[in-house]
N, C-alpha and C positions, 0 to 999 in steps of 0.2 A: 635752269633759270627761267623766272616769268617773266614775258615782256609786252607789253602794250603798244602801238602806235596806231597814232592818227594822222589821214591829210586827206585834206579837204581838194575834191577833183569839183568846181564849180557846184552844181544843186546836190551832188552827195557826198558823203563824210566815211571815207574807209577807214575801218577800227579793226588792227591784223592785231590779233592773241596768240602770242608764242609762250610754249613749256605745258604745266600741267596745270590747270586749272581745278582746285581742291579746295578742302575747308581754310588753308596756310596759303592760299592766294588771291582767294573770293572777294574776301574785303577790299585788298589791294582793288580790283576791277570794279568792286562796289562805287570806290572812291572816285576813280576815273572817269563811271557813268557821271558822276554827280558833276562831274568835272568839265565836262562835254556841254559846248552850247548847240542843245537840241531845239532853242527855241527861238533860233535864227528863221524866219519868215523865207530867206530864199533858199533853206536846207529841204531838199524832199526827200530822200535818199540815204539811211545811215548802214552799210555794208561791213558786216563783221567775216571776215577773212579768217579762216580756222587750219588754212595748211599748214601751218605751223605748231597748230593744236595737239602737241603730245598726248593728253589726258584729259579727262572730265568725268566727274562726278558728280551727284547731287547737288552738290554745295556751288560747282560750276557752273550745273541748268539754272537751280536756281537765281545766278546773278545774272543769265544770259534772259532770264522773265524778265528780272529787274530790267535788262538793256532794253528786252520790248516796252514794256510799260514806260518806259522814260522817254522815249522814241514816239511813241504811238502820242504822250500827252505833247511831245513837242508837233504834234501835228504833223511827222515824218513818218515814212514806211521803211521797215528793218526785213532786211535778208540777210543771212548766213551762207558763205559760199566756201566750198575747198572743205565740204565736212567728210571727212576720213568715214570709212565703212562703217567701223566699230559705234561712230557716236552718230551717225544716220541709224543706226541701229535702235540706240539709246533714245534718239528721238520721236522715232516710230512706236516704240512698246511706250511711251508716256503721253503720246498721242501729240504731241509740241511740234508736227511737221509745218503745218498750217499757219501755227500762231506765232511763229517765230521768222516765217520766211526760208523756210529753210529750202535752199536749192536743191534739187536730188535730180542728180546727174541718170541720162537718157541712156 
């Protein structure tokens, strides 16, 4: 099962992505960006939570860009945290460590 949630801790907005994130779920989290008020003035902070992240594919980097770019025009800064080896991996050989925030554990 895919699941989404948000809450709002003061200046940042944690957004936890539970299941597998695929072509058959993409759009679902597409919708949810859209869904998100990014463009709240006292939001600095928008934290996507991945330990829960079963899976990702293309189709799920791809809506995780869409989350930067919707982030980044809300005038917010996005980090990815709890990313599983496999998809630190995935974000390394795409070169998306940078532009997505992506924490990589010391």
């Amino acid at each position: 099962m895919f699941e989404v949630h948000e809450e709002r801790i003061g200046a940042e907005l944690v957004v936890s992505i539970a299941g597998e994130l695929d072509p058959s779920t993409a759009p679902y989290l597409h919708d949810r960006i859209y869904e998100l008020e990014l463009d709240d003035v006292s939001l600095e902070l928008v934290t996507a939570d991945l330990s829960e992240l079963d899976f990702l594919d293309s189709a799920g980097i791809g809506t995780l860009v869409e989350l930067r770019e919707r982030t980044v025009s809300g005038g917010c800064r996005l980090r990815l945290v709890n990313v599983r080896p496999a998809q630190l991996r995935i974000f390394r050989i795409t070169g998306l460590i940078d532009a997505l925030g992506v924490e990589v554990p010391r």
